[in-house]
C-alpha positions as MATLAB code, in Angstrom:
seq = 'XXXXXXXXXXXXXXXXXXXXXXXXXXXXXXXXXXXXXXXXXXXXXXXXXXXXXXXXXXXXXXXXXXXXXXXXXXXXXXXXXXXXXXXXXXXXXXXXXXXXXXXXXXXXXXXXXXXXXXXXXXXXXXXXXXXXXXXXXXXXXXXXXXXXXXXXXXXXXXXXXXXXXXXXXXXXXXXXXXXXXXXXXXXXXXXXXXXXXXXXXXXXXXXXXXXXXXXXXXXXXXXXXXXXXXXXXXXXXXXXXXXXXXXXXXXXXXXXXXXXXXXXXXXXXXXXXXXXXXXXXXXXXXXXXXXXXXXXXXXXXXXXXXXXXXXXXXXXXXXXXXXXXXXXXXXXXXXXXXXXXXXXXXXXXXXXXXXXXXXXXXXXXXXXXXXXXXXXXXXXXXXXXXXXXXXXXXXXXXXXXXXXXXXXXXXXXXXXXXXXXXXXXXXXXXXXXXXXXXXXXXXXXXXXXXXXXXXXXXXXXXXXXXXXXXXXXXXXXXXXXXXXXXX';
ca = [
     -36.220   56.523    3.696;
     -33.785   54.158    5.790;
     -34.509   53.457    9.108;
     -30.913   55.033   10.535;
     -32.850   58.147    9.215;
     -35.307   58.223   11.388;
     -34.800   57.064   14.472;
     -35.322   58.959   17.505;
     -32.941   60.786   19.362;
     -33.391   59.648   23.286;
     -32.635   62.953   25.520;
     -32.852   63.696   29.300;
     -36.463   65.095   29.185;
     -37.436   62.605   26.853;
     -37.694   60.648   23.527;
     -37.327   63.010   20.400;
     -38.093   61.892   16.429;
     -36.938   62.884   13.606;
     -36.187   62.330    9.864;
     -33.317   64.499    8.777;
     -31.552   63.414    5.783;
     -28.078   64.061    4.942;
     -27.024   66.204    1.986;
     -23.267   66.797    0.473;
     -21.638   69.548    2.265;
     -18.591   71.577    0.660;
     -15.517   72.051    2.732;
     -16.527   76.331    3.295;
     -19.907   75.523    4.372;
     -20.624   76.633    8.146;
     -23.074   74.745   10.166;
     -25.328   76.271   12.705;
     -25.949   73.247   15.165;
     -26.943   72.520   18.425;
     -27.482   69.708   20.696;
     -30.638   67.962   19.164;
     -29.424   68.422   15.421;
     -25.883   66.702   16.757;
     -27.377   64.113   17.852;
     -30.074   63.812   15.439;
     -27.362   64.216   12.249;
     -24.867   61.031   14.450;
     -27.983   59.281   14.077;
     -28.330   59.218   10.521;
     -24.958   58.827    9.255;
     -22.573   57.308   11.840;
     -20.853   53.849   10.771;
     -21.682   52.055   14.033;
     -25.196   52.321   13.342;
     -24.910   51.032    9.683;
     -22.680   48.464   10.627;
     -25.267   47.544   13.282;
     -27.839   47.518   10.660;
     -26.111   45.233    8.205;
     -25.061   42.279   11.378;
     -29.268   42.564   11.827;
     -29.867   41.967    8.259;
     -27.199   38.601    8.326;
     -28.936   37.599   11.423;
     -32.307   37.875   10.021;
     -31.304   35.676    6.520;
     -29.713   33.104    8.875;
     -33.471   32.729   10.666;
     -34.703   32.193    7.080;
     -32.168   29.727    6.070;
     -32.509   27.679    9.775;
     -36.437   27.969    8.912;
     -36.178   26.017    5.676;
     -33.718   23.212    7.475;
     -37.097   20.849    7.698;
     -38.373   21.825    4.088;
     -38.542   19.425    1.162;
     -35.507   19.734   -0.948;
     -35.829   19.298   -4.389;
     -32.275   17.895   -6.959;
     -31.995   16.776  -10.562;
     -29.194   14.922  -10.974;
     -27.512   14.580  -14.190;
     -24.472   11.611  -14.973;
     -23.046   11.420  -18.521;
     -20.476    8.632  -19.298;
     -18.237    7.103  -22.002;
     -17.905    3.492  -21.946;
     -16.381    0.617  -23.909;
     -15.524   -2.699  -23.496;
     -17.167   -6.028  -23.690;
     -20.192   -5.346  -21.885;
     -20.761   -2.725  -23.462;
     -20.028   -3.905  -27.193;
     -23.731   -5.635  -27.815;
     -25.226   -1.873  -27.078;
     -24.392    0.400  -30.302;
     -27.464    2.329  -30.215;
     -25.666    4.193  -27.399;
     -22.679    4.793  -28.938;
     -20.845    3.711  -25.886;
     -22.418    6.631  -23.917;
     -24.376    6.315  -20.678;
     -26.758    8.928  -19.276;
     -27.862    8.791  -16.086;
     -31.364   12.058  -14.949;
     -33.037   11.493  -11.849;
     -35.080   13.893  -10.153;
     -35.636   13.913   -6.480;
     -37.603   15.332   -3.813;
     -36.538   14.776   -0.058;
     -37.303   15.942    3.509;
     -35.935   15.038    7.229;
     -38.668   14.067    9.368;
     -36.879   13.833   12.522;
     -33.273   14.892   13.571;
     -33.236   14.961   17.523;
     -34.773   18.248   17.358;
     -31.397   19.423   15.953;
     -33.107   21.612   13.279;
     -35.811   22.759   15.591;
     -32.834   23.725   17.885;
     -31.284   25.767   15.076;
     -34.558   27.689   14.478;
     -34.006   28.782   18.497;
     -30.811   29.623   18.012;
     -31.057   32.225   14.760;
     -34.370   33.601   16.430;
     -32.233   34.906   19.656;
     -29.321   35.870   17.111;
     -32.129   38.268   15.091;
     -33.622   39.563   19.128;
     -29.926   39.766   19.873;
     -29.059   41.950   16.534;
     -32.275   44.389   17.486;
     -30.872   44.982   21.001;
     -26.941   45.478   19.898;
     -28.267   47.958   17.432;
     -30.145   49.569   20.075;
     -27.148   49.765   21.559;
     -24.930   51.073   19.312;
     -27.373   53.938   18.904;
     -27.405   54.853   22.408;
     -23.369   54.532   22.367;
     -23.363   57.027   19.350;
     -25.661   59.246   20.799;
     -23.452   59.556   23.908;
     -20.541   60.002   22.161;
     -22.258   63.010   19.613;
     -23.182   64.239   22.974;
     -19.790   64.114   24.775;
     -18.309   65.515   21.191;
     -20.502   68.580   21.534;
     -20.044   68.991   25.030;
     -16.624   69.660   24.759;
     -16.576   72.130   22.136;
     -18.581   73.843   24.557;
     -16.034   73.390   26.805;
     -13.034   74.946   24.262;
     -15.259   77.867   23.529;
     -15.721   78.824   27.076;
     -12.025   77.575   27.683;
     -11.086   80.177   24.789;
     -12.970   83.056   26.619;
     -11.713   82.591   29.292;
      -8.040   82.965   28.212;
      -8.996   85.873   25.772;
     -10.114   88.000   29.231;
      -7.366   87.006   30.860;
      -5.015   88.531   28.096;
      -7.142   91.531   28.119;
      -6.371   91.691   31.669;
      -2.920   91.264   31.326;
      -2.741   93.834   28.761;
      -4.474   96.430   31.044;
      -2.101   95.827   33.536;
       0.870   96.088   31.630;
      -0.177   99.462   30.329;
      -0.838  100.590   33.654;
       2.674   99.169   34.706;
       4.297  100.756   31.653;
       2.613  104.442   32.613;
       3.935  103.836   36.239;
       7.551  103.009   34.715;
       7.290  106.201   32.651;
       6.700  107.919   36.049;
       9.290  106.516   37.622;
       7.198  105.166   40.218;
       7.625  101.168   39.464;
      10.839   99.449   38.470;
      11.748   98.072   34.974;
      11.429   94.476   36.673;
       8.107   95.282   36.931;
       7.631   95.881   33.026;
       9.581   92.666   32.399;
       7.598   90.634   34.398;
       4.353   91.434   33.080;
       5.477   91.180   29.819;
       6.234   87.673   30.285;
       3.349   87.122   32.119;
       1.014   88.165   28.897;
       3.202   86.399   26.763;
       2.354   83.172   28.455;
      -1.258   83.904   28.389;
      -1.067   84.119   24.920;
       0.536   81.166   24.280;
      -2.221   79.501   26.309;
      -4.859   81.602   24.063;
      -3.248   80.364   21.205;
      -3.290   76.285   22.514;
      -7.022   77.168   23.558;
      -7.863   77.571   20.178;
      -6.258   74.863   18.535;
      -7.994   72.624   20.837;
     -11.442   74.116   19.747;
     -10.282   73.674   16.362;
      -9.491   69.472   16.972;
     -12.642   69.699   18.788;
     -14.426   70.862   16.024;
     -12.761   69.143   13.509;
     -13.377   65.771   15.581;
     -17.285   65.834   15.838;
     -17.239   66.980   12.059;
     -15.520   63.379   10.664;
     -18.215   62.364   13.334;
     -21.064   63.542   11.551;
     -19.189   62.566    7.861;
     -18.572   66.358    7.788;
     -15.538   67.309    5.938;
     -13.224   67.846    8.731;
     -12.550   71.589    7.740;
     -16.519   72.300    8.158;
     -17.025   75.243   10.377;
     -19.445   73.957   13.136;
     -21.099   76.899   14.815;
     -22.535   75.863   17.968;
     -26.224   77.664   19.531;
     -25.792   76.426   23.028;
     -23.982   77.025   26.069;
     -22.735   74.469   28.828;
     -26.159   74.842   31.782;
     -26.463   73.579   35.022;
     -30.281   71.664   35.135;
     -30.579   69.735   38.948;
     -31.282   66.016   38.569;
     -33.592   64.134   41.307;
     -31.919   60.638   40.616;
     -31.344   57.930   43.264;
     -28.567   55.376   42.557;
     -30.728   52.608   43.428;
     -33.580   53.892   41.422;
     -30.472   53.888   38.585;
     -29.396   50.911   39.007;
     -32.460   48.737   39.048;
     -33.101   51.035   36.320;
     -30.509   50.163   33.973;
     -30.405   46.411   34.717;
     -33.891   46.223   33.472;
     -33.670   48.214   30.594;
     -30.095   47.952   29.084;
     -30.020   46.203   25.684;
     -26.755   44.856   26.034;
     -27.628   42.982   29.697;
     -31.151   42.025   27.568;
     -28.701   40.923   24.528;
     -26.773   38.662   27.063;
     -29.905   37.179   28.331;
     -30.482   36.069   24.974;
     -26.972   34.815   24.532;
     -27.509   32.494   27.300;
     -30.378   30.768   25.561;
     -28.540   30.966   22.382;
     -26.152   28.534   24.328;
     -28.941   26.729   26.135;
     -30.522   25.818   22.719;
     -26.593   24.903   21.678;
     -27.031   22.498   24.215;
     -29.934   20.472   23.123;
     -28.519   20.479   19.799;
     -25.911   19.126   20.949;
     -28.004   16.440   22.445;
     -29.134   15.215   19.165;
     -25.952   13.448   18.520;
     -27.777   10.945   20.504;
     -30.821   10.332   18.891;
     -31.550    8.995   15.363;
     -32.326   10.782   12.031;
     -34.994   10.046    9.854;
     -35.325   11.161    6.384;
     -38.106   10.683    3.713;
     -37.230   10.716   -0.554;
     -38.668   10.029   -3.592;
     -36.683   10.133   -6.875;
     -37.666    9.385  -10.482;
     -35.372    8.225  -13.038;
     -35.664   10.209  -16.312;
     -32.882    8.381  -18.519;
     -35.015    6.628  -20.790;
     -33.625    2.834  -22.021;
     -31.022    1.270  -19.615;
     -28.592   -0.389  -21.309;
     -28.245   -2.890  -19.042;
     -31.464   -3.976  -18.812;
     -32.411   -3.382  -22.804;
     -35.461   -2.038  -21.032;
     -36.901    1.637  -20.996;
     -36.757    2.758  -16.807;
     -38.874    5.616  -15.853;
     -40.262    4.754  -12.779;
     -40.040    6.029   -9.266;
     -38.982    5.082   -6.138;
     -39.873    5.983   -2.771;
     -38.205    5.385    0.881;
     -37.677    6.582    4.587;
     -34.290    6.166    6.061;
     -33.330    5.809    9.260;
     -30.007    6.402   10.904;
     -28.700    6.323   14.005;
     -24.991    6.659   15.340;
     -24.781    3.796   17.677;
     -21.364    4.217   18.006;
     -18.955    8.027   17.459;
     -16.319    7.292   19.338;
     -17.406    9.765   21.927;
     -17.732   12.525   19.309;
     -21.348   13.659   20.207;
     -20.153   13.484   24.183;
     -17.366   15.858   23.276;
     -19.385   17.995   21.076;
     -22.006   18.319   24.141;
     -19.312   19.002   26.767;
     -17.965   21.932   24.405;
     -21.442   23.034   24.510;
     -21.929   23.213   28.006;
     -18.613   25.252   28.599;
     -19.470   27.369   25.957;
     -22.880   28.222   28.068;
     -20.671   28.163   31.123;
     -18.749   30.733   29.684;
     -21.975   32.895   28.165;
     -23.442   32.840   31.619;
     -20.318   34.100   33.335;
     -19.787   36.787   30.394;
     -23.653   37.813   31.450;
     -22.967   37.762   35.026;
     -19.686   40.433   34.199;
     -21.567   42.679   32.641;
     -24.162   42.903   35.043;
     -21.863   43.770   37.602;
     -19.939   46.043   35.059;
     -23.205   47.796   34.847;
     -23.681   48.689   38.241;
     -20.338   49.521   38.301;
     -20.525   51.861   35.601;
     -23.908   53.304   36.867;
     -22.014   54.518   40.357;
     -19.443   56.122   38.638;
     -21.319   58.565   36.714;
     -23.819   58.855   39.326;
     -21.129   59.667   41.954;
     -19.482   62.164   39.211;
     -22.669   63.745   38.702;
     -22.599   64.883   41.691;
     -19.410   65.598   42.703;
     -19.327   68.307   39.636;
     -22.786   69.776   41.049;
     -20.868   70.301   44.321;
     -18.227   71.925   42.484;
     -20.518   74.328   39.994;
     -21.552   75.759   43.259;
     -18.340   75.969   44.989;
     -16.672   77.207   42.014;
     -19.361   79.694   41.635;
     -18.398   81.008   44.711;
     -14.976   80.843   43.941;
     -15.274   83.108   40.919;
     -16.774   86.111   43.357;
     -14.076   85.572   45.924;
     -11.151   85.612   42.919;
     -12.945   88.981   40.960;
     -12.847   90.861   44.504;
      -9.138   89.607   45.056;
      -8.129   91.121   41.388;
      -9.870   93.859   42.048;
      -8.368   94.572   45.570;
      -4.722   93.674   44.180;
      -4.620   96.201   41.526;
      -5.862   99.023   43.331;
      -2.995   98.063   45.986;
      -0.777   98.096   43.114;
      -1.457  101.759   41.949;
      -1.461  102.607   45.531;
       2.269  101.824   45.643;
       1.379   99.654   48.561;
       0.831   96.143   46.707;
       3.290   94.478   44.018;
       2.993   93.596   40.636;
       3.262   89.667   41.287;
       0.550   90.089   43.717;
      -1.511   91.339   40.640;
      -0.355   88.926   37.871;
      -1.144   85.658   40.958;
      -4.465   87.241   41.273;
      -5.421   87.639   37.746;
      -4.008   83.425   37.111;
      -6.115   82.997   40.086;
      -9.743   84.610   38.740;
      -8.921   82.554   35.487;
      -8.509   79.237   37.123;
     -11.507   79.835   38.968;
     -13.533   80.450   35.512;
     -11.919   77.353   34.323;
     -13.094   75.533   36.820;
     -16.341   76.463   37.007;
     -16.588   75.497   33.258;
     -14.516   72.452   33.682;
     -17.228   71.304   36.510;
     -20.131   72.642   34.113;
     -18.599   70.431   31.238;
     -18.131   67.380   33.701;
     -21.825   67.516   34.722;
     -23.143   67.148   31.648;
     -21.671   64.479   30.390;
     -21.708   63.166   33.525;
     -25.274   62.942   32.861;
     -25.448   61.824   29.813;
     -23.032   58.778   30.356;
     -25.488   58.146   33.215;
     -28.338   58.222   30.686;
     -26.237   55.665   28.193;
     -25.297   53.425   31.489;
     -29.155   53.667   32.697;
     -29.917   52.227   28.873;
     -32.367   55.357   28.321;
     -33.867   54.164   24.941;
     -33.001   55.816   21.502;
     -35.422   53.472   19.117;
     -37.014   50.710   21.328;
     -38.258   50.367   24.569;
     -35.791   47.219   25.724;
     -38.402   45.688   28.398;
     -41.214   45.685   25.871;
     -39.355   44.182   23.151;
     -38.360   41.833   25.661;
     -42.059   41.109   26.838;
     -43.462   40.759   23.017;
     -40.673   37.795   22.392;
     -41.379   36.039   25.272;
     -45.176   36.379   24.028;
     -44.039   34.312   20.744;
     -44.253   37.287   18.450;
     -41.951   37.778   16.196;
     -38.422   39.965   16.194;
     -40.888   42.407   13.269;
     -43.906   42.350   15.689;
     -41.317   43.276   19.109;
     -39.929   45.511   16.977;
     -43.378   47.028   16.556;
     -44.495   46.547   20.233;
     -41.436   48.197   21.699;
     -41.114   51.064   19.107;
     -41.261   54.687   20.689;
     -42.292   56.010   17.340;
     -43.816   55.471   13.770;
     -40.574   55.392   12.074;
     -38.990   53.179   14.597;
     -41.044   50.284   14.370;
     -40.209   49.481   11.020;
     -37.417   47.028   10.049;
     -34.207   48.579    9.907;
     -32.874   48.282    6.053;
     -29.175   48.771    4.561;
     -28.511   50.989    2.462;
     -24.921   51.152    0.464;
     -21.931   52.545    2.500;
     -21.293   56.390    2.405;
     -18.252   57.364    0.880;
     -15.632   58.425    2.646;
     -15.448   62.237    3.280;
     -12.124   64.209    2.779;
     -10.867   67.473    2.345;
     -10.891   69.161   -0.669;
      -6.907   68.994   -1.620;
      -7.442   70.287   -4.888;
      -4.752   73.363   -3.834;
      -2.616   71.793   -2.182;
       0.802   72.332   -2.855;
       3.537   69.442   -3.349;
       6.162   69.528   -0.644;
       9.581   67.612    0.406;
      10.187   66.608    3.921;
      13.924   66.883    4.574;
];
C-alpha cells in the first residue's frame, strides 16, 4: 500500500493513523463523513501530496547519481573508417577500411572536493523533499479541515434562515387573522409579506452555498462533485490553554518549512565550496585497451594497454571561477534572507490565529448571550403586537435581530475552529514526522531512510514514501445531458 495511504492524520488531541484506501464512487452515492475520515480520505488522495511524493523521489535519484560522480566509469569505443589514397594503397587486406575498439575504464581522484560538494548538496535536497512533503500534508490537512468546517457553517447558516422563515410565516398568519378582524391595516399584510419573501430568498442563497460547499470539499477528496457528503458533526466550542510564546517558540522549532530553509542554507553553503573548486586542480586516473587487432600503420597486431593519471589545473579562466563563486555567495545571500522572511512570517502568522482564536472565544460567549437577550425581545415584540400596543416593524426588526444573533454565534463558532486549526498548521503540529527528530537523526549522519525512521510517529510512516501513477481525473457523469445553444 502507498505511503500517501497511510499516513497519519495530526489532530488537536493528538496524532491519529490510518490506512483507508480509496475506492470508485458513482455520482448518487452519499457519504456519511466526519472530521477524522475528511481528513484521513485528503490524505490519501489529494494531488499536493502526490506531487510532493514524486519531487522526493527526483531528489532521492539525484543523491544516487551525485553518489556515483567519484565511481569508475567504464566506455567502449568503437571508430569505423573508409580510406584511400597513397598511404593507404600498400594495405589491401583492409580493403581501405579502418577500425578503431578500445575499451576503457576511468575514475577522478581529486576534483577540489567539487564532487564531494555535490554529494552535500543532493543529501539536503532529499532532507529538504521529506520536510516539504511534511508540509504539504499538514497544508492539506488544514485545508480538508477548513473545507469541512464550513459546511458546518452552511448547515447551521441554513437553519438558521429556515426558523427564521418559519417565524415569518407565523407572523404573517397572525397579521393576516388581525387584517381579517379589522384590527391591523393592509400595510401591515404587505409588509410582512415582503419581509418573508426576503427571508426566503436568503434561505434559498443559504443553500446554494451549502451546495458549493459541498461540492468544493468533494473535487477535494476526488469525489465526483455531485457526491452527497453527509456530515456527523456539529461546529463545538473546546477551551484551549495556549500561550503565544509557548506557540511561537513552538512552531519555530518544529515547522518543516523553517527546518526545509535551514537546509536550503547549507544547500547554498555547500554551493559555495563547490564553487571553490574552480581553484584547485583535477586529477583523473584511466586505463584503456585497444581491441582493433593489426594496425595498418604499423603492419603490426596492437592489443595492448595503456595506463595514466592526468592532471589539470586552470591556471588561468579569465575570472570565470571568481564569477561563478561570487554568484554563489549571492545566491546564499539570498537563501539566508529568504530563511530569515519566513521566520518572521511565521511568527507573524502564529499571532494572527492566536489573536483570532481568541477574539471568536470572546464572541461565542458574548453572542451566546446575545441569542437570550434577542429570543426575549421577539418574544416581548409579538405579544405587544397582538396587544395592539406594539407594531408590526417592531416584530419583523426583532425577528432579523434573533437571526443575526444565531448567525453570529455560528459565524464565531466557525471562526474558532479554524482558527485553531490554522494555529495547529502555523505551530507545524506534525502529520507524518516529528520535524525536530528528523532533524536530530541527520545531523547524527544517518541517512534521509533512517530520519525518516527516527522521526516517524507511526509504523506506516516510517517507510519511504513511493509513487504511484496519477489518479484520473474525476467528473460528472454527463451521460444525460442534453445538447443546448447559447444565444
Amino acid at each position: 500500500m502507498n505511503f500517501s495511504k497511510r499516513i497519519g492524520a495530526a489532530l488537536a488531541v493528538g496524532i491519529m493513523s490510518f490506512s483507508l484506501g480509496m475506492g470508485s464512487v458513482s455520482a448518487v452515492d452519499i457519504v456519511d463523513i466526519d472530521l477524522d475520515e475528511t481528513i484521513q480520505r485528503a490524505l490519501a488522495n489529494n494531488r499536493a501530496i502526490k506531487r510532493s511524493i514524486a519531487s522526493r523521489e527526483s531528489a532521492y535519484w539525484a543523491l544516487r547519481q551525485a553518489r556515483r560522480q567519484m565511481g569508475p566509469t567504464l566506455s567502449w569505443d568503437t571508430v569505423a573508417n573508409y580510406a584511400r589514397g597513397k598511404a593507404y594503397d600498400n594495405y589491401q587486406d583492409f580493403n581501405h577500411r579502418i577500425f578503431t575498439n578500445t575499451a576503457s575504464v576511468s575514475m577522478p581522484l581529486y576534483a577540489g572536493n567539487r564532487y564531494k560538494e555535490g554529494r552535500v548538496q543532493a543529501r539536503y535536497g532529499l532532507n529538504t523533499a521529506d520536510l516539504t512533503l511534511e508540509n504539504s500534508l499538514q497544508t492539506v490537512r488544514l485545508t480538508a479541515t477548513n473545507y469541512y468546517f464550513n459546511i458546518l457553517r452552511c448547515r447551521n447558516e441554513i437553519e438558521v434562515y429556515e426558523d427564521n422563515v418559519r417565524t415569518l410565516q407565523e407572523h404573517l398568519n397572525n397579521v393576516n387573522a388581525q387584517f381579517r378582524a379589522g384590527t391591523v391595516a393592509k400595510a401591515d399584510v404587505l409588509a410582512s409579506e415582503v419581509r418573508l419573501a426576503n427571508a426566503r430568498q436568503t434561505l434559498v442563497t443559504a443553500q446554494n452555498e451549502y451546495d458549493i460547499a459541498v461540492a468544493t470539499l468533494s473535487n477535494f477528496l476526488l469525489l465526483p462533485a455531485d457526491t452527497l457528503l453527509r456530515t456527523q458533526d456539529q461546529l463545538t466550542y473546546q477551551k484551549y490553554d495556549l500561550n503565544l510564546a509557548n506557540c511561537t517558540a513552538f512552531a519555530l522549532e518544529n515547522r518543516p518549512d523553517v527546518a526545509a530553509a535551514e537546509y536550503a542554507i547549507k544547500q547554498a553553503e555547500s554551493g559555495v565550496r563547490s564553487a571553490k573548486a574552480g581553484y584547485r586542480p583535477s586529477v583523473n586516473a584511466s586505463v584503456s585497451k585497444n581491441l582493433s587487432g593489426k594496425n595498418p600503420f604499423a603492419d603490426t597486431y596492437s592489443e595492448g594497454w595503456t595506463a595514466g593519471v592526468t592532471a589539470s589545473w586552470n591556471i588561468f579562466d579569465n575570472g570565470v571561477t571568481a564569477a561563478q563563486v561570487k554568484s554563489a555567495q549571492a545566491a546564499l545571500n539570498q537563501t539566508q534572507e529568504s530563511a530569515a522572511e519566513l521566520r518572521e512570517a511565521v511568527q507573524l502568522e502564529v499571532q494572527s490565529a492566536y489573536l483570532t482564536l481568541n477574539a471568536a472565544e470572546k464572541n461565542i460567549s458574548t453572542t451566546r448571550l446575545a441569542i437570550a437577550s434577542a429570543e426575549e425581545d421577539y418574544k416581548i415584540a409579538v405579544v405587544r403586537y397582538q396587544a395592539g400596543v406594539g407594531t408590526n416593524l417592531d416584530v419583523m426588526d426583532a425577528s432579523d435581530k434573533l437571526t443575526q444573533a444565531r448567525n453570529n454565534y455560528y459565524t464565531a463558532l466557525y471562526t474558532y475552529n479554524t482558527a485553531k486549526a490554522s494555529l495547529d498548521k502555523a505551530m507545524g503540529i506534525p502529520v507524518s514526522i516529528d520535524v525536530v527528530r528528523y532533524v536530530a537523526a541527520e545531523a547524527d549522519g544517518k541517512s534521509a531512510a533512517e530520519a525518516r525512521e527516527e522521526a516517524a510517529l507511526t509504523m506506516d510512516s516510517a517507510e519511504v514514501p513511493e509513487m504511484e501513477d496519477p489518479t484520473p481525473v474525476v467528473t460528472i457523469d454527463l451521460s444525460g445531458a442534453e445538447s443546448f445553444t447559447y444565444e
